[in-house]
C-alpha positions as CSV (number, residue, x, y, z in Angstrom):
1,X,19.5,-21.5,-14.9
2,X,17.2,-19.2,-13.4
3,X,15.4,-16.0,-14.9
4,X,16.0,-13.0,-12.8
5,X,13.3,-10.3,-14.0
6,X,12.9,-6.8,-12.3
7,X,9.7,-6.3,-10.9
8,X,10.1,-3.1,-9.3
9,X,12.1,0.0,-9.3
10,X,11.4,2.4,-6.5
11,X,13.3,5.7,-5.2
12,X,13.0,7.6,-1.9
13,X,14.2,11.2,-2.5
14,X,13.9,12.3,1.3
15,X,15.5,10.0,3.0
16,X,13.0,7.9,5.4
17,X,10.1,9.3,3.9
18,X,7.6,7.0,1.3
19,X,9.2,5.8,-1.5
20,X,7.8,6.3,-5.5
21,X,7.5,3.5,-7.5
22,X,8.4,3.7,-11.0
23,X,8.3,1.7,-14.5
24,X,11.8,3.2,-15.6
25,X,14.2,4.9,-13.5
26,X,17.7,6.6,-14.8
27,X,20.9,5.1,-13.6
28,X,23.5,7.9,-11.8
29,X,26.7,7.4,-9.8
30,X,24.8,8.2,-6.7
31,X,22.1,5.6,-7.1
32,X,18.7,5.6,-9.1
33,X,17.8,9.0,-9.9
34,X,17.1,11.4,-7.2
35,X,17.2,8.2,-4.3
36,X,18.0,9.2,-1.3
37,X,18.5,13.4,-2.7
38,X,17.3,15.1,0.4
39,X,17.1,14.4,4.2
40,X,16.0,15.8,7.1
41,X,18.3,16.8,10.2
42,X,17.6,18.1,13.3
43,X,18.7,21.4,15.1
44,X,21.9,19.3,16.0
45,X,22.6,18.2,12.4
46,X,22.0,14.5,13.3
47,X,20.0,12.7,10.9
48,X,15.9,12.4,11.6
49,X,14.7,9.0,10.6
50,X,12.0,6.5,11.2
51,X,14.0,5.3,13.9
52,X,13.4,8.0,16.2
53,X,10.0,9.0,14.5
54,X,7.9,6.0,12.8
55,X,5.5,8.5,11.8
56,X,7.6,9.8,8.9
57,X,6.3,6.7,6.8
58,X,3.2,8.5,6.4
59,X,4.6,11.3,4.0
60,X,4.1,10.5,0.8
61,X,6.4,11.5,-1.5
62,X,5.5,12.0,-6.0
63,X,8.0,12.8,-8.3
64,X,7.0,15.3,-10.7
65,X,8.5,17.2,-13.4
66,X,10.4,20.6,-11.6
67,X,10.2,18.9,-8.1
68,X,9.3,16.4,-5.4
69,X,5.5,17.1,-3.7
70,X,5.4,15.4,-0.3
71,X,1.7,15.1,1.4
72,X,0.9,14.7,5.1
73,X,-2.4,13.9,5.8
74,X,-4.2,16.8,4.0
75,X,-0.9,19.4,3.6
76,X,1.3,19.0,1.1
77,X,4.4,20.9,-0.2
78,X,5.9,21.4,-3.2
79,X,10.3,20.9,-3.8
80,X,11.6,22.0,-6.8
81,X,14.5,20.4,-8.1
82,X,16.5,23.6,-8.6
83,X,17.0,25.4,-5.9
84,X,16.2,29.3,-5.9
85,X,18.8,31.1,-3.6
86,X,20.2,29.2,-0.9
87,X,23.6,28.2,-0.3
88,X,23.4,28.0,3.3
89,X,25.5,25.0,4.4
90,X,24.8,22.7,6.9
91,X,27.3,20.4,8.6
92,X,25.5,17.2,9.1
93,X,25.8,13.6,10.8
94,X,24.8,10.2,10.3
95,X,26.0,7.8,12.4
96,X,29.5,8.4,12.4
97,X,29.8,10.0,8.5
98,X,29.7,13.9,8.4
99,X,28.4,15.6,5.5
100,X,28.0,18.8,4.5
101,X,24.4,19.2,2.9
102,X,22.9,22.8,1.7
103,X,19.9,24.2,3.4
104,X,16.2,24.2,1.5
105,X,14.4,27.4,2.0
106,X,12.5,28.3,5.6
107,X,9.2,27.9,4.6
108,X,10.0,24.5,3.4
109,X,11.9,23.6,6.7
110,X,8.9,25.0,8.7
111,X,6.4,23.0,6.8
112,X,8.3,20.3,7.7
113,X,8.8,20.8,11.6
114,X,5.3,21.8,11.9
115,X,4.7,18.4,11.0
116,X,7.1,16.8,12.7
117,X,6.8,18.5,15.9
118,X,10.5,19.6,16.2
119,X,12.4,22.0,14.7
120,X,14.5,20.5,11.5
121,X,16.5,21.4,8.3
122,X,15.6,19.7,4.8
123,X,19.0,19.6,3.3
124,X,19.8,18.4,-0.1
125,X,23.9,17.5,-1.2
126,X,26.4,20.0,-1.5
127,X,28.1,19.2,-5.3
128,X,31.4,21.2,-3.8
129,X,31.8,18.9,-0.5
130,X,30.6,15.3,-2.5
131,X,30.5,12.4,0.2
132,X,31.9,8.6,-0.9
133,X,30.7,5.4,0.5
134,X,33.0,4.8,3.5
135,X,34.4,1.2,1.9
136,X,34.3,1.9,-1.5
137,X,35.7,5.5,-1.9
138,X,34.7,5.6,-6.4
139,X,31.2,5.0,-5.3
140,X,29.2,8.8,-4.9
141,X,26.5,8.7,-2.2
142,X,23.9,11.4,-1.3
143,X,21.8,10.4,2.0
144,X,21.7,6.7,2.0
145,X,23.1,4.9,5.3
146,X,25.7,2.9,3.1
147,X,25.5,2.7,-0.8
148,X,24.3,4.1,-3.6
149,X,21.8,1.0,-4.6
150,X,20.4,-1.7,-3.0
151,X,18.7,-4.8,-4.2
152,X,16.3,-7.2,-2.8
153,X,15.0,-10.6,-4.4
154,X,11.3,-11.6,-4.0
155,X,12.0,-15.4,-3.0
156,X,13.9,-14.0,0.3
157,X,11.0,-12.1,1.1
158,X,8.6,-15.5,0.2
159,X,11.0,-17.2,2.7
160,X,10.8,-14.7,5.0
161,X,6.7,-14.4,5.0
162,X,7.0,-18.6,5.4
163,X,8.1,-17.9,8.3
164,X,5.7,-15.2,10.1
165,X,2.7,-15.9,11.5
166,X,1.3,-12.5,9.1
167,X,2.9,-11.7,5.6
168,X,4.6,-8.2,5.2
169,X,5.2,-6.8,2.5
170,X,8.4,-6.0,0.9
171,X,8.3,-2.5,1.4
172,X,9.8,-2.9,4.8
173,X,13.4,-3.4,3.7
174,X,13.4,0.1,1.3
175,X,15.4,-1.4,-1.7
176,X,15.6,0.4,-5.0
177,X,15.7,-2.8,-7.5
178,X,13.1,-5.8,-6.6
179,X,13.5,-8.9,-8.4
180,X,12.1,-12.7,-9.1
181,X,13.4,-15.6,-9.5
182,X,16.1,-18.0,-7.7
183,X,16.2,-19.0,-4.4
184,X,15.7,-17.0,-1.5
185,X,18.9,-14.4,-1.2
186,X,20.9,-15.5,-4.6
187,X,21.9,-12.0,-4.5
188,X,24.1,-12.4,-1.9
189,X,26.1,-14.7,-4.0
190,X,26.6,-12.2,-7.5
191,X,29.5,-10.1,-7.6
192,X,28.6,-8.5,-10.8
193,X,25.5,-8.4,-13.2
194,X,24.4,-6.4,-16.1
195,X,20.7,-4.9,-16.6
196,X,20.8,-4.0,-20.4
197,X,23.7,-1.7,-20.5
198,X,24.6,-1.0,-17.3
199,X,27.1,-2.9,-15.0
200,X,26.8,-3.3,-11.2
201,X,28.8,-4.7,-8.4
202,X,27.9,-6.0,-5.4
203,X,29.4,-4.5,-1.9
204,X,28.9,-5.9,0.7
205,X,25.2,-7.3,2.2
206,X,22.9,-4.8,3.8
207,X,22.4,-5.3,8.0
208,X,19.3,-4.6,9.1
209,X,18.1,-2.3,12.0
210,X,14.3,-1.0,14.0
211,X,13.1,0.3,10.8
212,X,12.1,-2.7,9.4
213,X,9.6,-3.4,12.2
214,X,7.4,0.1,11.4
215,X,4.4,-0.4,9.3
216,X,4.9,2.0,6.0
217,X,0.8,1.6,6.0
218,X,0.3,3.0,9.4
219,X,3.4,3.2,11.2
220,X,3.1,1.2,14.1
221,X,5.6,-1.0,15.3
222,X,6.1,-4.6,16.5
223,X,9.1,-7.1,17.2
224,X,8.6,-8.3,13.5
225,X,10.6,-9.4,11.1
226,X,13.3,-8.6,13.2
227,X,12.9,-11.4,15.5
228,X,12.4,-14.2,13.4
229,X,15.3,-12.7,11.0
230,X,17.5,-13.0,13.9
231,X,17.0,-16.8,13.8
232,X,18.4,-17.2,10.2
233,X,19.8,-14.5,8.8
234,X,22.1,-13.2,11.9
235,X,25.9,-12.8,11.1
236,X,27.9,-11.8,14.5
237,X,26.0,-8.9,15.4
238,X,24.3,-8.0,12.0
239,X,21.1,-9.4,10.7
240,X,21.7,-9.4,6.8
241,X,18.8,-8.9,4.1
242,X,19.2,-7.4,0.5
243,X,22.8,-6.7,-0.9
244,X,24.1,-3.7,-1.6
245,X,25.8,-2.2,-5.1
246,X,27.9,0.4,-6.7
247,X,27.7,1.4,-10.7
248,X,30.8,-0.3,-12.5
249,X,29.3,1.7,-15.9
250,X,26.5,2.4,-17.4
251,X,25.7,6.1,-16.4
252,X,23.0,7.7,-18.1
253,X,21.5,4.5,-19.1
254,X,17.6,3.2,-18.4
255,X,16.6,0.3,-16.4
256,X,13.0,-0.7,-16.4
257,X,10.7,-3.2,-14.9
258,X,10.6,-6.2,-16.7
259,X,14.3,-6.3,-17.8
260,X,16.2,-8.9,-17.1
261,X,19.4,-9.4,-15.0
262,X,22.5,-11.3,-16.3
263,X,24.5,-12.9,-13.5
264,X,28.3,-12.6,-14.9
């Protein structure tokens, strides 16, 4: 039987913004701590992502100890954890979900549209209006398209590079739990595991979109991995990589790279 070991927990706290790696990470409802916390909207209340602006891979985002500090080229900004006074609420959409998020302060909006070149909103969850994944109505989500975790193994990505003419790395598909061993996408095949004392099951395999074509280096984009996933990994209209989870229990507890994962 195979050896499944982590190898790398990483969070993104705004939403399609660089992601922080980490040695240890705390397990909540709503994902690995603080994944996925904030997200940026525009005047509209529609999400902002990569999608429409590749360029957001280039703020890079540190956790520290009151706060996030996000750098773009030579400006950076510092997000507490706590907000100070703002309750403004801010009716929000992604795709077709609607969530209510709360306002961050003007100055911290206006860094960011300066940057951005359009106006937008940094919004962080509302704990009165929480929002539930859409097919699993226990499992708490803040601003991730789908679930609260999402897991990736390192042979699918091996299989994946075997088959482009340039090796990218595994960065493009954003999970929060990295593994080895097994064959390429034995994930998609657990329905439950356990890392030390916490339980997870899986939901549902993640479909991939544009996103996974824009460099996190430089962001530029090509037709790649897209196009070759297509040829493999395409399920009706959906082109599936890394599987997605929810928190059977375990809350509180601390996963860490190098743990092992027990396949139950």
């Amino acid at each position: 039987m195979s050896k499944y070991t982590i190898t790398q927990l990483i969070v993104y706290p705004i939403k399609s913004l660089g992601g922080v790696s980490l040695q240890k990470a705390k397990i909540t409802a709503s994902g690995l701590a603080y994944d996925r916390f904030w997200m940026l909207v525009d005047e509209k209340g529609r999400a902002v992502t990569q999608r429409e602006i590749p360029k957001m891979a280039l703020f890079q985002v540190k956790l520290k100890e009151d706060g996030v500090q996000v750098q773009y080229q030579d400006d950076s900004i510092h997000i507490p954890f706590e907000m100070e006074d703002s309750s403004i609420i801010i009716h929000t959409k992604m795709f077709s979900n609607n969530i209510i998020g709360i306002k961050e302060s003007n100055p911290i909006c206006a860094w960011f549209s300066r940057h951005l070149g359009k106006p937008v909103f940094l919004v962080r969850p509302s704990e009165e209006h929480p929002r539930f994944q859409n097919q699993n109505p226990d499992a708490l989500v803040h601003f991730p398209d789908s679930s609260p975790y999402l897991i990736l193994g390192e042979s699918a990505m091996k299989n994946l590079n075997d088959k482009l003419d340039v090796d990218l790395p595994i960065n493009r598909f954003r999970a929060n739990i990295i593994f080895s061993g097994g064959t390429p996408h034995i994930e998609d095949t657990w329905t439950e595991f356990s890392i030390g004392k916490a339980t997870f099951l899986a939901t549902k395999p993640c479909a991939r979109c544009v996103m996974t074509t824009i460099s996190q280096e430089d962001a530029t984009m090509t037709k790649e991995p897209l196009r070759t996933m297509t040829t493999y990994r395409k399920e009706g209209n959906a082109v599936l990589f890394g599987h997605y989870l929810k928190l059977k229990k375990g809350l509180g507890e601390i996963v860490e790279v190098g743990q092992t994962i027990e396949v139950l």
